[in-house]
C-alpha positions in Angstrom: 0.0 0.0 0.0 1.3 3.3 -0.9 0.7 6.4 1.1 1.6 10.0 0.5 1.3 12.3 2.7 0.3 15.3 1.1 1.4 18.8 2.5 3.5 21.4 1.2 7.0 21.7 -0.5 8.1 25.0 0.5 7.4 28.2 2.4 6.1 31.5 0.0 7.2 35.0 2.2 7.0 37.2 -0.5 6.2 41.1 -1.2 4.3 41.6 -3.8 1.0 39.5 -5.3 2.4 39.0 -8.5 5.5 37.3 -6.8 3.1 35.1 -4.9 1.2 33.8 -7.8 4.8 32.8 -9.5 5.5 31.2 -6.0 2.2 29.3 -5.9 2.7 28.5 -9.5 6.0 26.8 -8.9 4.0 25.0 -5.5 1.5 23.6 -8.0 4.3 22.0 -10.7 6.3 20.8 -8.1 3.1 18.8 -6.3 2.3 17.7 -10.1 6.0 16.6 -10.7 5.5 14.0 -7.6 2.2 12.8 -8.2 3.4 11.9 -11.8 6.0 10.3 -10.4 4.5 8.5 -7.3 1.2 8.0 -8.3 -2.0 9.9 -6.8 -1.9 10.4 -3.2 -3.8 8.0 -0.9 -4.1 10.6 2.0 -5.1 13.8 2.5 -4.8 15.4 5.8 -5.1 18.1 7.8 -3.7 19.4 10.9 -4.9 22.6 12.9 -3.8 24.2 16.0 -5.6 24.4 18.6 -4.7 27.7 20.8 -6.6 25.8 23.7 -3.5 22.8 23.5 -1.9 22.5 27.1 1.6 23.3 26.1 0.2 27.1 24.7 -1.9 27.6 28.2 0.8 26.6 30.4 2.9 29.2 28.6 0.6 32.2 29.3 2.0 35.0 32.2 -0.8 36.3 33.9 -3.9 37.5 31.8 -2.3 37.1 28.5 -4.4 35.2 26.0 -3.0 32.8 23.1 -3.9 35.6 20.7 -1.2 37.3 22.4 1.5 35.4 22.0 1.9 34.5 18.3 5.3 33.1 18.7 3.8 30.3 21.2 1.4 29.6 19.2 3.5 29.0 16.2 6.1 27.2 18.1 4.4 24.5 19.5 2.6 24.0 16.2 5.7 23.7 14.8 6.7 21.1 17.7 3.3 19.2 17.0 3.8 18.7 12.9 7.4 17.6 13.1 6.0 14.6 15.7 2.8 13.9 13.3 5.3 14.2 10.6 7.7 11.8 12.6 5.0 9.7 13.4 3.7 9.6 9.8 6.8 9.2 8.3 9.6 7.2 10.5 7.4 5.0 12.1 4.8 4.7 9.3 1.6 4.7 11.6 -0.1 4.8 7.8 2.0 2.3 6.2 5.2 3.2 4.1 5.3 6.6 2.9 6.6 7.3 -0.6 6.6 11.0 -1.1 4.7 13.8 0.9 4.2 17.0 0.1 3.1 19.4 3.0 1.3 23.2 3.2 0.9 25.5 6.3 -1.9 28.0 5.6 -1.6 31.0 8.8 -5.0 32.9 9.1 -6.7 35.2 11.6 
């Protein structure tokens, strides 16, 4: 059984809109390259933070609120991907993983 899982290849910080189109452009041929070459991808999943985790809470000093401390927020998320990504990929809780690709969207 094959299993990819899919996410993104690369991070896009960019200025202007028209360099973000080009970026996402390059996202979308890359993701096309691998599923030509691996096959379609058997999993699809996502992952969202939760600002109500343990690990975000215990790091709040006095009446601050996850909202604001963006930098814990993105930290632990960070921490929590690379283990489902660990997970995922080194001990293949899935089954064996050919190829993933991997996207982190940030909204408000």
């Amino acid at each position: 059984m094959k299993i990819h899982a899919l996410e993104n290849l690369q991070y896009c910080h960019l200025l202007s809109k028209a360099a973000h189109v080009i970026c996402n452009r390059i996202n979308y041929r890359d993701a096309m390259a691998m599923v030509r070459k691996f096959g379609k991808p058997d999993l699809f999943l996502m992952f969202i933070c939760n600002p109500s985790w343990s690990e975000i809470l215990n790091s709040m000093e006095g009446v601050q609120r996850p909202e604001d401390r963006h930098d814990i927020i993105v930290r632990v998320f960070n921490m929590k991907l690379k283990e489902l990504l660990e997970d995922i990929c080194k001990h293949g809780i899935f089954g064996t993983v050919l190829a993933y690709i991997y996207v982190i969207e940030y909204r408000k």
